[in-house]
C-alpha positions as CSV (number, residue, x, y, z in Angstrom):
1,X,0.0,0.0,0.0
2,X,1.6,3.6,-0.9
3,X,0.7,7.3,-0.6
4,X,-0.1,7.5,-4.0
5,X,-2.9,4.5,-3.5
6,X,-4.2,5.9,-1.1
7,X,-5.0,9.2,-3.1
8,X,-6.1,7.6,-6.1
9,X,-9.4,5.7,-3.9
10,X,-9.9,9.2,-2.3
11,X,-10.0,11.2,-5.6
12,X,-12.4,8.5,-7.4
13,X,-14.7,8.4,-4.4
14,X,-15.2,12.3,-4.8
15,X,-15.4,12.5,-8.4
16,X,-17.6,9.3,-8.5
17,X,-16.0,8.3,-11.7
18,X,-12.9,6.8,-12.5
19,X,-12.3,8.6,-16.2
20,X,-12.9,11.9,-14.6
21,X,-10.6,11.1,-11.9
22,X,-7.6,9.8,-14.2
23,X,-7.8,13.8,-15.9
24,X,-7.1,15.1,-11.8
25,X,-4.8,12.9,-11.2
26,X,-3.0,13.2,-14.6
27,X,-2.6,9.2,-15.1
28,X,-4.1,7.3,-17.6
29,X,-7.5,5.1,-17.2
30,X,-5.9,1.6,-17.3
31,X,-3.1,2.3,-15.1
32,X,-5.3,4.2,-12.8
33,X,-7.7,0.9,-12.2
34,X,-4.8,-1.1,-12.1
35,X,-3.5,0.6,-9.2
36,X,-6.8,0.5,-7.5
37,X,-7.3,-3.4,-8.2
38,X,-3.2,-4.0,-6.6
39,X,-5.0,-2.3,-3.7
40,X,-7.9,-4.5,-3.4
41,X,-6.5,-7.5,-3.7
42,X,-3.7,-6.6,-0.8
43,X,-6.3,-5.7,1.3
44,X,-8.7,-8.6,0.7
45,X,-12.0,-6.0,0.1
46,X,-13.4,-4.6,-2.8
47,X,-13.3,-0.7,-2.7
48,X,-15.8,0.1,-5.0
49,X,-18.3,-1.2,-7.4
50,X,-18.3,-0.6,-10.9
51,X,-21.3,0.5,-13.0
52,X,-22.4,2.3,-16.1
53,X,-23.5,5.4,-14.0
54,X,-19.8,5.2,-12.7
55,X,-17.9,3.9,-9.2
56,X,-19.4,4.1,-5.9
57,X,-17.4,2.9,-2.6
58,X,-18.9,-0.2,-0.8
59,X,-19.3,-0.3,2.8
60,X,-15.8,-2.0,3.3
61,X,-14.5,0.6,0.8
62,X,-16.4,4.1,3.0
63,X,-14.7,2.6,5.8
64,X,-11.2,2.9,4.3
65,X,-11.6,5.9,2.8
66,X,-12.1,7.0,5.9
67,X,-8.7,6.1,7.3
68,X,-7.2,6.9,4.3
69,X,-8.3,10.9,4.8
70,X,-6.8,11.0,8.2
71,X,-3.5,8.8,6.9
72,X,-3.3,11.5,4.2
73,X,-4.5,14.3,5.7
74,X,-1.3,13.5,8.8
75,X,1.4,12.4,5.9
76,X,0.7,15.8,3.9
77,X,1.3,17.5,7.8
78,X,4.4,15.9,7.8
79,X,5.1,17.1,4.9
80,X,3.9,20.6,5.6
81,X,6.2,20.7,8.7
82,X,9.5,18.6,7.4
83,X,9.3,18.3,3.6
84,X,11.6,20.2,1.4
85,X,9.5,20.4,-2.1
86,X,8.9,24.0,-2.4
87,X,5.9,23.4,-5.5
88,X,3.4,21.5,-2.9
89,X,1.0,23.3,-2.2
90,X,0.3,22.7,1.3
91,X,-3.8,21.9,2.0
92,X,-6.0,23.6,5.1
93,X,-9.6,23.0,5.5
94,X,-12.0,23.7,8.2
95,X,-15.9,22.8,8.4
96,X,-17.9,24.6,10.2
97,X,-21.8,25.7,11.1
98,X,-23.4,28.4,9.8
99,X,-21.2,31.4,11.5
100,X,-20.7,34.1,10.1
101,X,-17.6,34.8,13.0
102,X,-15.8,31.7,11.5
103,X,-15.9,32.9,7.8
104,X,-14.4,36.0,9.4
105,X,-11.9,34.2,11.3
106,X,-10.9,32.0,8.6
107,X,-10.8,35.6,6.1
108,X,-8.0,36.8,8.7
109,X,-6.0,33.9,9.0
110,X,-6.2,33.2,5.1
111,X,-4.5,37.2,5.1
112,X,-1.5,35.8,7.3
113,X,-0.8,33.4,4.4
114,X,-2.1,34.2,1.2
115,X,-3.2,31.4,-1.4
116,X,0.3,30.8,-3.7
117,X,1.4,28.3,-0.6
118,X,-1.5,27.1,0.7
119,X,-4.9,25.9,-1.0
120,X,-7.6,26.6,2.0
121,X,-11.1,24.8,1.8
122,X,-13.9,26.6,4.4
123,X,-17.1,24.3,4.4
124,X,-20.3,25.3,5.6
125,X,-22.6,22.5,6.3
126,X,-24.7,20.3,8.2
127,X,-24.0,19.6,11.9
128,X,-23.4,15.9,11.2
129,X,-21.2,17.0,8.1
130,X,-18.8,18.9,10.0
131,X,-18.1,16.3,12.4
132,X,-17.6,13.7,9.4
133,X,-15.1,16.3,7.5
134,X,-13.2,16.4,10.9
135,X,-13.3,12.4,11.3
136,X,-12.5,11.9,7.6
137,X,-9.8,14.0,7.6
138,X,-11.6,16.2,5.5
139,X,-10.7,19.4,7.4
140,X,-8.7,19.8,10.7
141,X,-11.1,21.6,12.5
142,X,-14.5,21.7,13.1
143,X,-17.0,24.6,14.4
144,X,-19.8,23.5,16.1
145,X,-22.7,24.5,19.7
146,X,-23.0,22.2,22.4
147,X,-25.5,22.6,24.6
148,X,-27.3,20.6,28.0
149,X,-29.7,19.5,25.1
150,X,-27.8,17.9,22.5
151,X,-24.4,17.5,24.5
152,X,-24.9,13.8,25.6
153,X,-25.4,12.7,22.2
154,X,-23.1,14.7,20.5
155,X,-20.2,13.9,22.9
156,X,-20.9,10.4,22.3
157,X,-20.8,10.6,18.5
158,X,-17.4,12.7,19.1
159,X,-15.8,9.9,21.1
160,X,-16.6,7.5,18.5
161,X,-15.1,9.3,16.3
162,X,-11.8,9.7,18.3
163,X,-12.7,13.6,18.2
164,X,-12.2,16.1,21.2
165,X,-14.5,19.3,21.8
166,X,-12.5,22.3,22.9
167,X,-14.8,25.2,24.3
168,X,-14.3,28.8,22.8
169,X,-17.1,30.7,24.2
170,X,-20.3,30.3,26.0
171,X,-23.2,32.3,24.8
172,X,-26.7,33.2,26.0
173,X,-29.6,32.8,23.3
174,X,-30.9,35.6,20.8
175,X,-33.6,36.4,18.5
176,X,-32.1,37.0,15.1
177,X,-33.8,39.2,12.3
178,X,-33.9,41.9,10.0
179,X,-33.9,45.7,11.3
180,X,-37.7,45.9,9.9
181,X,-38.9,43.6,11.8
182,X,-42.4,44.5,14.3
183,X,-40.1,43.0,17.1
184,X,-36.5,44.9,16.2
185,X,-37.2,47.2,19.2
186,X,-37.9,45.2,21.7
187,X,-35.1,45.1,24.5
188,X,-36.4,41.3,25.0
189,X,-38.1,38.9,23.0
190,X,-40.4,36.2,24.6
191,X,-41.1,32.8,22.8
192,X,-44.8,34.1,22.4
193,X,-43.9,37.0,20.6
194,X,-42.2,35.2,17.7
195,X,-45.6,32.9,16.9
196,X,-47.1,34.9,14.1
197,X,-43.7,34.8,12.3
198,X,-41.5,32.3,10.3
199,X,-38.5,30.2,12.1
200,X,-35.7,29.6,9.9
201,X,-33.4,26.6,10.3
202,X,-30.5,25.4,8.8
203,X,-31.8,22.1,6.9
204,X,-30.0,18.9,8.5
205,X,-30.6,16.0,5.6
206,X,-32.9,13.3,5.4
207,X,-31.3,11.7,8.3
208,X,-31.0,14.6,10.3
209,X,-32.0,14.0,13.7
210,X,-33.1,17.5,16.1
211,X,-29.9,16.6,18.1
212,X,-28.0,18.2,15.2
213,X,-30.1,21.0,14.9
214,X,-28.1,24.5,14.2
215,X,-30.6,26.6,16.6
216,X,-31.8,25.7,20.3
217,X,-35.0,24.9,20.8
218,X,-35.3,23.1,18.4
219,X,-37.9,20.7,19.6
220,X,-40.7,23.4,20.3
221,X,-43.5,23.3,18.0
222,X,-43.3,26.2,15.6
223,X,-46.8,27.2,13.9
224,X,-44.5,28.3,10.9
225,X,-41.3,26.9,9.8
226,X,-38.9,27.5,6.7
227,X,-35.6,25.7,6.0
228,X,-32.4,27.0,4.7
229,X,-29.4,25.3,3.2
230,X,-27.3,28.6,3.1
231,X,-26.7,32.0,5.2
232,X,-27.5,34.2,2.1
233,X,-30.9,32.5,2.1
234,X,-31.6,32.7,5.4
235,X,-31.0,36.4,5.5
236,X,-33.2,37.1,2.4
237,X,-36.2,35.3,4.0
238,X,-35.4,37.3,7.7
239,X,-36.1,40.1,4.8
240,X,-38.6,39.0,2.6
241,X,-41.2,37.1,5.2
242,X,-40.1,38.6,8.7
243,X,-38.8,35.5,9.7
244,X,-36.1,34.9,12.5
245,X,-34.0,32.3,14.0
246,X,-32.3,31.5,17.7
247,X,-28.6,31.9,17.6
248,X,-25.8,32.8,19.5
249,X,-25.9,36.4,18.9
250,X,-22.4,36.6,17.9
251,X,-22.7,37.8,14.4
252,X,-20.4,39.8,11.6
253,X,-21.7,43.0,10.7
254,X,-18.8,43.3,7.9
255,X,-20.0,39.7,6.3
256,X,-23.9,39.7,7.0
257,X,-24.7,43.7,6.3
258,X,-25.4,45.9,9.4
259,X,-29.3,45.2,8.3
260,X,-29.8,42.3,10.9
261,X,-29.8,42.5,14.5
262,X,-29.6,40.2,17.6
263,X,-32.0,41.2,20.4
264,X,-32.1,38.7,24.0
265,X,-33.6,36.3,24.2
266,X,-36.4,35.9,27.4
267,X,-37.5,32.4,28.3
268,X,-40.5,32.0,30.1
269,X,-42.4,29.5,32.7
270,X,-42.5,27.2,30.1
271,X,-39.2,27.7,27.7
272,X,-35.9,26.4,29.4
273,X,-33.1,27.3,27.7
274,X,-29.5,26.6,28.6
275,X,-26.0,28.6,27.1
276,X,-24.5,27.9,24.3
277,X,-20.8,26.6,24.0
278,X,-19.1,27.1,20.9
279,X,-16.5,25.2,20.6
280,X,-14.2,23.0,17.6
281,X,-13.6,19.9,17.5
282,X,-10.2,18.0,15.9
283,X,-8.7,14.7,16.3
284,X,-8.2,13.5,19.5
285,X,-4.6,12.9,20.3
286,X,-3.1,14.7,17.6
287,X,-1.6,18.2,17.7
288,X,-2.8,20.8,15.6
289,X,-0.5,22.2,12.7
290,X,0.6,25.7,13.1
291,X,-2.1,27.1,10.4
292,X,-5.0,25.6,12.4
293,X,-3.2,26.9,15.8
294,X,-3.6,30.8,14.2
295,X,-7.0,29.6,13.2
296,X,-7.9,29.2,16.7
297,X,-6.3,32.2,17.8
298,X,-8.2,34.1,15.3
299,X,-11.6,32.9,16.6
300,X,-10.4,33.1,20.0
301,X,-9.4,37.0,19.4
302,X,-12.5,37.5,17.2
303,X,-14.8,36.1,20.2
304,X,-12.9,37.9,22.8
305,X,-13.2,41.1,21.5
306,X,-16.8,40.7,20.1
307,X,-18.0,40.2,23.8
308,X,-15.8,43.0,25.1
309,X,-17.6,45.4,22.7
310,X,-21.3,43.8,22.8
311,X,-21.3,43.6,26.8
């Protein structure tokens, strides 16, 4: 088994196709499925099956994939730290929920390197996305809540994962939405006040269970609902149909607009809500490379000051 096996299977699982993958990886068909059937046969499993419609990885074949990311993903960190080829162009990814603070962050760190030595990925996604990416070795880091409600579950999915959750910041809950809005000038904003209007959330998947859920509360019935897949959607419908979502409050006026606002949150009898704690998750075990170190610090400086100003 070699390096160069291991990111063959990786690039034809994500172009699902082994002719469009032999243009990537600038090797020719034959040699390319060669390679890939050597591989097989050392490791006793079929990878992936072969179709008209293209390649798909079997369950054996997800599996390693899956160590193959983090195997790659730590030999290109070697490389990043020790190796001496100057034209490698040194890979950084993060995944993330959708926050508008980690785009920032991630905008700031990118400034400290530029993009003719590095080639940075920044995924926003679905909860249980972000903590495959990580996994996977996908992206080093991972931006994600936990919260009294979802943290049981979630910390169990993260140990099974061999992932760690470091905290960042703990926030209390807010009312997000447009500076139109009937309710922008309240000082508070009760659970009651919000029925007659929309509550947007960040769609989740067909499996997506409400532990994965992007706003708290999630579990309360909502007499009107709308799901997003994207920020820039979400604010156009705060907009468009006066609808709002529970967040964190920590927001980026510089990425979102200064046309959105984020007014407390007040539970009631019947509403308990507990803090959020942002946090990211990585790899347990395994120190972070010195780009996703000044990631950290970035969000850790961005947080710091946000609450210094907003409090």
């Amino acid at each position: 088994m070699t390096i160069q096996q291991l990111r063959y299977v990786i690039v034809i699982c994500e172009e699902g196709s082994l002719n469009k993958a032999s243009e990537q990886l600038y090797i020719a068909q034959p040699s390319l499925t060669s390679a890939v059937q050597e591989l097989e046969k050392e490791l006793g499993i079929t990878i992936f099956n072969r179709g008209g419609r293209g390649v798909t990885p079997t369950n054996d074949g997800l599996e390693f994939i899956r160590y193959a990311r983090e195997v790659l993903s730590q030999y290109d960190n070697l490389l990043e730290k020790y190796g001496k080829n100057g034209n490698l162009k040194k890979k950084f990814g993060i995944s993330t929920q959708h926050y508008s603070f980690a785009v920032k962050s991630f905008v700031e760190m990118v400034k400290h390197f530029g993009t003719d030595e590095y080639e940075f990925a920044i995924r926003e996604t679905m909860t249980r996305n972000v903590i495959d990416d990580v996994a996977g070795g996908k992206s080093e880091i991972g931006i994600l809540y936990l919260n009294d409600f979802n943290r049981k579950p979630l910390e169990k999915l993260l140990k099974s994962n061999s992932l760690t959750f470091t905290p960042l910041t703990e926030c209390n809950a807010y009312v997000y939405l447009w500076k139109g809005h009937p309710l922008a000038g309240r000082a508070s904003i009760k659970f009651d006040d919000l029925k007659e209007y929309p509550c947007l959330s960040f769609e989740q998947g067909d499996k997506g269970s409400f532990y994965y859920a992007e706003e708290i509360l999630s579990t309360n019935e909502y007499p009107k609902t709308i799901k997003a897949t994207d920020r820039a959607t979400m604010l156009n419908l705060m907009i468009g149909l006066n609808g709002y979502t529970l967040c964190s409050g920590v927001i980026s006026e510089e990425l979102n607009g200064s046309d959105y606002l984020a007014v407390p949150f007040e539970p009631d009898d019947d509403t308990a809500v507990s803090n959020m704690v942002i946090g990211y998750i990585s790899k347990k075990n395994l120190m972070l490379s010195n780009i996703a170190a000044l990631y950290v610090k970035e969000l850790d400086n961005y947080l710091r000051v946000y609450k210094e100003i907003h409090n």
